[in-house]
Phi, psi and omega in degrees: 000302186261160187229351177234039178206118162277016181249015178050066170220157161271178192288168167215100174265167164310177217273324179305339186233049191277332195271329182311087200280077195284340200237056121350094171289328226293187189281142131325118174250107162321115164293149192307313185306301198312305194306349191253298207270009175266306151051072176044037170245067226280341205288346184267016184236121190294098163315304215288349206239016197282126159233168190271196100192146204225127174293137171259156169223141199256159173294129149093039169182165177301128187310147133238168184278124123017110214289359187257016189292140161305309180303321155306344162042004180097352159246193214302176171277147166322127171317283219281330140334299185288009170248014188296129165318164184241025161257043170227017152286165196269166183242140177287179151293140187045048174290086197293354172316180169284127149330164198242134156298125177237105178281160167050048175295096164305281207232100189325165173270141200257128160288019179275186171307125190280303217248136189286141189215035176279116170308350186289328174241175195251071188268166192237107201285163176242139157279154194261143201285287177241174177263359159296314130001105155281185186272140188256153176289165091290126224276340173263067148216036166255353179230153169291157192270296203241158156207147206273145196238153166295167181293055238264110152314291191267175179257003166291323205279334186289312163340311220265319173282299153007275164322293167327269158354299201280332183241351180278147203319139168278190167289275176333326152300272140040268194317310246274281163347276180291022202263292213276325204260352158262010144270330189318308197299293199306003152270290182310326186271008153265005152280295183255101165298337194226065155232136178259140179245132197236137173273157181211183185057230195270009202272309211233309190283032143086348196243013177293158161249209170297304188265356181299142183272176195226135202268147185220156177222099190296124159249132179274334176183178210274327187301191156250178191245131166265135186294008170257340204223294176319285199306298187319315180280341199262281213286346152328296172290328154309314183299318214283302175307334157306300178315347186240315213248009210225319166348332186269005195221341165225134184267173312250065179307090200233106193295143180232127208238058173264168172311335151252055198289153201229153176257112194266085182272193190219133183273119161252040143307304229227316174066035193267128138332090181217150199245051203262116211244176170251147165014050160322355246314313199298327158305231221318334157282335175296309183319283163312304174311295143001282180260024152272320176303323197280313179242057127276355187190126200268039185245347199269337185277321175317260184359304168259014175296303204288322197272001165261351158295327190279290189331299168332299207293328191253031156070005190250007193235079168204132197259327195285001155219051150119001207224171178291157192256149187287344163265018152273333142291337144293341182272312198278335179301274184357304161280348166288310160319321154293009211232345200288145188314352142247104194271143173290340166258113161280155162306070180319343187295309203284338189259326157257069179324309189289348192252312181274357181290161176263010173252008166284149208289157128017288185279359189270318193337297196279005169277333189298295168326314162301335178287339197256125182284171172316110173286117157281165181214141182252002173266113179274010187285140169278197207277337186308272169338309187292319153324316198292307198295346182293326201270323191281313195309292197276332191303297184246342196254333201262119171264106207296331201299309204250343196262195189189121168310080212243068159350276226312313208268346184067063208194162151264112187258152168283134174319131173283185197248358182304144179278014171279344184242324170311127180071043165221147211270306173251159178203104184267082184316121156298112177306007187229271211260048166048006179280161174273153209237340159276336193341353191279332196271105186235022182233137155251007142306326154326302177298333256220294190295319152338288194298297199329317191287307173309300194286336163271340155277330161330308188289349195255299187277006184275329180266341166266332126111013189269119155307331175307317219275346181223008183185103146246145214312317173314292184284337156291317165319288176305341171273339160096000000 
């Protein structure tokens, strides 16, 4: 992910290579052979040598293809081609024409610099095919060749790495997943031609394991969609094109009518989990945000690795049923780093406003993380430590009745009077748009158990100072 630190930090470049763009969402573009001889054979397609192409759609004329188009298969152009006005011809490479007029653009193209140019990888520069093409990626210059892990003394903090080493998301995992989701889009777009599929969450935000499902965000346009009736009607027809045109390669396809809904399949490729929404705009912005916080300081991905595992075990980390979700879980590590008397953590929101708005375009979104330098933390504590104070934290010093959990200001702010927070047992500010991110926890049996967990396991690992005594290492390592 960062490509110019070996510490798991992001890069922080000179002021010349500000633009580079490592943390690139937008989709992997594929060469045109792979894309024929893959037909979904996702385990035979070389990632390291991934080039592009994305269907267009032009004015006044019929999508066409790139001259590198799968549709095109290597032969000659279509004869009804040569009378196409030229700007709905397809442009070669170092095409001195004129550029193609493009209507109805979901998510424009950045005049910046496109192509990653870190002596760390072997990246492949593409001259760019049209200028509607947003810049596309590779997947490998989403993870760093090394990182360097913190220092584990004791044997509560090596417990804690271990654990971390054995289970947290690989490079492969990774690939496998955007693998899986740049054919979906090179499919969804024969639906939505001027729609992007997007990867998000844990998947992408640095806090994935192994067994993590993989969350996808269709956006069909810049606007927003409502999500009883748009939204509902767009994965209707996604699901219905799985269901048919898609059967030999993904199982068990399911419209979910939930307050977001969603379409659940299964890859059976990849044999990957995935969760695919409409126009989240805000999962992608999170998304980055996030994983900007996961490598500025290299104690917060171990950490929150162990407390969403702990969580699991103990039956508190689920939403759907009534407990937390894990990226409400991740927001309460985050702010607990932040709050401690020496913090490990800043708002980055607060410190980079310009970089962090929700009103920054779409396509800039995976560009913010490069502006932000190293946080020193003058706090040495380990990861040993840092569990305990996490857990003492929530048990005893946080007041669930009045405050409310706030990254953004990096801080426990007073509740607000809105009636999304009033009578709600927990309250996590969404770090973009202010919704509470537990809203799920609406029991107060639920809620009841939640505080119970925290305080007993605090009291357990506080007198054994053993990762056994609250979560065990055996049987989590193995579930990954």
């Amino acid at each position: 992910m960062f490509p110019n630190s070996i510490l798991g930090r992001p890069p922080f470049t000179p002021n010349h290579q500000q633009h580079n763009n490592f943390f690139a969402l937008s989709p992997s573009l594929y060469s045109h052979q792979q894309l024929i001889d893959a037909q979904f054979s996702f385990h035979n397609a070389d990632l390291s040598r991934a080039v592009s192409l994305q269907q267009l759609t032009y004015a006044n004329v019929s999508p066409v293809q790139t001259s590198a188009s799968p549709l095109f298969r290597g032969r000659k152009r279509l004869s009804d081609e040569k009378n196409l006005p030229l700007d709905g011809k397809r442009q070669r490479f170092h095409s001195p024409h004129q550029e193609p007029t493009i209507v109805n653009h979901i998510v424009p193209l950045s005049d910046e610099r496109r192509y990653s140019m870190s002596p760390l990888f072997h990246t492949h520069y593409v001259p760019d095919i049209v200028r509607c093409v947003p810049p596309f990626r590779e997947i490998s210059i989403l993870e760093p060749r090394e990182i360097t892990l913190p220092e584990a003394k004791d044997k509560l903090s090596q417990q804690i790495l271990e654990l971390f080493e054995a289970c947290q998301q690989q490079v492969s995992d990774l690939k496998k997943k955007e693998l899986c989701r740049t054919e979906l889009q090179r499919e969804i777009q024969l639906l939505f031609p001027q729609s992007r599929l997007f990867l998000v969450g844990s998947s992408l935000n640095g806090f994935g394991t192994r067994s993590s499902d993989g969350d996808l965000c269709l956006v069909v346009k810049e606007e927003p969609v409502n999500q009883k009736t748009e939204a509902r009607h767009i994965l209707t027809l996604v699901h219905k094109h799985f269901c048919t045109r898609l059967s030999s390669y993904i199982e068990r396809p399911q419209l979910i009518r939930a307050k977001v809904p969603i379409v659940k399949f299964r890859d059976k490729v990849s044999c990957v989990e995935f969760d695919l929404n409409v126009n989240n705009i805000v999962g992608i912005r999170n998304t980055f945000l996030l994983r900007t916080y996961a490598y500025l300081e290299n104690r917060v991905r171990p950490l929150v690795l162990v407390i969403k595992k702990w969580a699991s075990h103990h039956d508190i980390n689920d939403a759907s049923r009534g407990t937390l979700s894990s990226y409400s879980l991740v927001l309460m590590v985050l702010h607990y780093l932040q709050t401690l008397p020496e913090p490990i953590l800043p708002s980055i929101q607060k410190i980079y406003p310009e970089s962090f708005s929700p009103s920054v375009q779409l396509h800039l979104v995976h560009q913010a993380p490069c502006n932000v330098p190293p946080y020193l933390s003058k706090n040495e504590s380990n990861l040993g430590d840092l569990l305990l104070g996490f857990l003492k934290y929530y048990a005893t010093e946080f007041d669930w009745n009045s405050q409310m959990i706030s990254v953004r200001e990096a801080k426990a702010i007073p509740r607000p009077d809105g009636i999304e927070w009033r009578n709600k047992y927990i309250c996590v500010e969404e770090p973009f748009d202010g919704t509470n991110t537990a809203r799920a926890v609406h029991e107060k049996q639920k809620f009841d158990m939640i505080k119970d967990q925290f305080l007993k396991s605090w009291h357990r690992l506080k007198n054994r100072k053993d990762l056994n005594s609250i979560l065990p290492l055996r049987a989590a390592i193995l579930k990954r």
